[in-house]
C-alpha positions in Angstrom: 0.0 0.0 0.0 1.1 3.5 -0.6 1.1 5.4 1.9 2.0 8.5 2.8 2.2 11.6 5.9 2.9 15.1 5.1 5.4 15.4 8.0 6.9 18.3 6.0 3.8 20.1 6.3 2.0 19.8 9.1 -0.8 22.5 8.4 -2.5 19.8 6.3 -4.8 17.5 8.2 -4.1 13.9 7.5 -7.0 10.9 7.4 -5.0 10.0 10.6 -5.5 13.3 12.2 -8.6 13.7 11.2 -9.6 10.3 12.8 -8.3 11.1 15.8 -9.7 14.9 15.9 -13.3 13.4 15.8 -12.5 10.7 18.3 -11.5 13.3 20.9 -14.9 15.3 19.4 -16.8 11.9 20.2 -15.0 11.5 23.7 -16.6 15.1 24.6 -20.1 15.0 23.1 -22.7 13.2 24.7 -26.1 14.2 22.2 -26.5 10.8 19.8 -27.8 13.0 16.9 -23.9 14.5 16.7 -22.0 10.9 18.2 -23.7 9.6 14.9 -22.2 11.8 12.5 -18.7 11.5 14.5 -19.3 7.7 13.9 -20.3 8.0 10.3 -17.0 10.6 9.4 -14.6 8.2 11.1 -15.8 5.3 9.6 -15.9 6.7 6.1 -11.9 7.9 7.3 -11.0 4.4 8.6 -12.3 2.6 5.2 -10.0 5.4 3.0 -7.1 4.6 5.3 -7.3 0.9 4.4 -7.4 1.4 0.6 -4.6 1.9 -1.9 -4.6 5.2 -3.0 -1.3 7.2 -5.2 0.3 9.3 -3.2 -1.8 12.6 -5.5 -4.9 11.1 -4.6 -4.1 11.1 -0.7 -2.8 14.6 -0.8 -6.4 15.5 -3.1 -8.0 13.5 -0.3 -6.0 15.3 2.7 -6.2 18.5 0.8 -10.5 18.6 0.8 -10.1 17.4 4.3 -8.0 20.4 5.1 -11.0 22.6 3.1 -13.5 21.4 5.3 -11.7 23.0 7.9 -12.8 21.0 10.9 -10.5 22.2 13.6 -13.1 25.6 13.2 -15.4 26.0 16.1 -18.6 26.6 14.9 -21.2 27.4 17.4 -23.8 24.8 15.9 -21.2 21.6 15.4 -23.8 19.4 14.3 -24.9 21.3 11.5 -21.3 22.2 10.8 -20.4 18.2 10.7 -22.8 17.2 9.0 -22.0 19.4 6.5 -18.6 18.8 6.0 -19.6 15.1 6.1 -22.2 15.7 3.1 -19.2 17.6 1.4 -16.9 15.0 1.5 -19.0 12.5 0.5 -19.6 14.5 -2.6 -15.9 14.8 -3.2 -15.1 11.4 -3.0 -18.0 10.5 -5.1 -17.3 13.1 -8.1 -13.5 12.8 -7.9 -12.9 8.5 -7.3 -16.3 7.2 -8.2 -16.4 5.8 -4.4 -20.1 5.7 -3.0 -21.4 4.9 0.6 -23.9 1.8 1.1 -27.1 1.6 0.2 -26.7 5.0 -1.9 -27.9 4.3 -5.0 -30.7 2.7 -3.6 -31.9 5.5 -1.3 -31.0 8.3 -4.6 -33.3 5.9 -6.8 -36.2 4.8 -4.5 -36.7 8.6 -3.5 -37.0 9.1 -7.5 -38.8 6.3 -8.1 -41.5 7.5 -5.5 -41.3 10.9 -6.9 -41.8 9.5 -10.5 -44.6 7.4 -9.3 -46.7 9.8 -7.7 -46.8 11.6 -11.3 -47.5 8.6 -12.9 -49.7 7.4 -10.3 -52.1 11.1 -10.8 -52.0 10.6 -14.5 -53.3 6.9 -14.2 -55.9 8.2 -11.5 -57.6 10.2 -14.4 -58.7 7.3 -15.6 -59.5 5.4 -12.1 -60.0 6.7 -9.3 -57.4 9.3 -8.0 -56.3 7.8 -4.6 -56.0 4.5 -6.5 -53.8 5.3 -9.2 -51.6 7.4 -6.8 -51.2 4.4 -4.3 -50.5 2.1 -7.4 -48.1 4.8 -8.6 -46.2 5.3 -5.8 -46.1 1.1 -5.0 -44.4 1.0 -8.5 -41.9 3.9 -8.0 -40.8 2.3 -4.7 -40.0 -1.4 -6.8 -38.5 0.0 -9.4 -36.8 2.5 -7.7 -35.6 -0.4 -5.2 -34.7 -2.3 -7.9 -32.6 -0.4 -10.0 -31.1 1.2 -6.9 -30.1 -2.2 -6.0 -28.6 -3.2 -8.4 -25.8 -0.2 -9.0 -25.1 -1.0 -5.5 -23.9 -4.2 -6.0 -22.0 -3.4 -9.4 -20.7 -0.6 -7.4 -19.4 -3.4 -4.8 -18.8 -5.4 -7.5 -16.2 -2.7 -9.0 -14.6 -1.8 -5.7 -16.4 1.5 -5.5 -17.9 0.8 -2.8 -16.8 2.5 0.8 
């Protein structure tokens, strides 16, 4: 595995520093709501550490992680956190393709609902409205589920997967 620290340049935050930032965040807190994004940050940091990245991807990685600027003390730190978690998790989707679990499912049964609620009013028209927009809506969540499941597993399947 390549590996790397910026020893040189210690401004940087490293995935190791960051991990153990928000375990001494997660020591201190005691509401769940903010444990759970600690827990969901670190975890996402643990799985990058075990991968095999080239040493310009870890500094792109340590580089965002640096962006986010967590060492800031924001007087709402959940919102802050989970913002920063969103963000990264949009970096590391756009810039190595890596996706969380379950999230093409979740993206494409919320679509799929969406999808089938129009569907579901424009069948109604013809039945009755309540009808077609429960039958809309039951097809949107299967397809949705469907389709949503299956990118999952190529994306497991291709190592994309976090």
């Amino acid at each position: 595995m390549i590996w790397t620290t910026n020893q040189e340049n210690n401004k940087i935050m490293t995935l190791k520093n960051a991990i153990n930032f928000l375990e001494s965040l997660k020591t201190s807190e005691t509401k769940k709501s903010e444990l759970k994004i600690y827990n969901q940050f670190i975890e996402i940091l643990i799985k990058l550490e075990k991968r095999e990245f080239k040493t310009d991807e870890i500094q792109s990685i340590e580089l965002e992680l640096d962006n986010l600027n967590l060492k800031s003390n924001p007087e709402n730190s959940k919102k802050f956190f989970k913002n920063a978690l969103s963000k990264f998790k949009s970096f590391l989707k756009d810039t190595f393709s890596l996706t969380s679990k379950d999230y093409y499912t979740n993206t494409s049964v919320s679509l799929g609902i969406l999808f089938g609620v129009v569907v579901g009013v424009l069948i109604g028209e013809r039945f009755e409205r309540s009808l077609g927009i429960s039958f809309g809506i039951c097809m949107g969540l299967f397809i949705g589920t469907y389709i949503g499941c299956r990118m999952d597993a190529q994306a497991k399947a291709d190592g994309n997967m976090l």
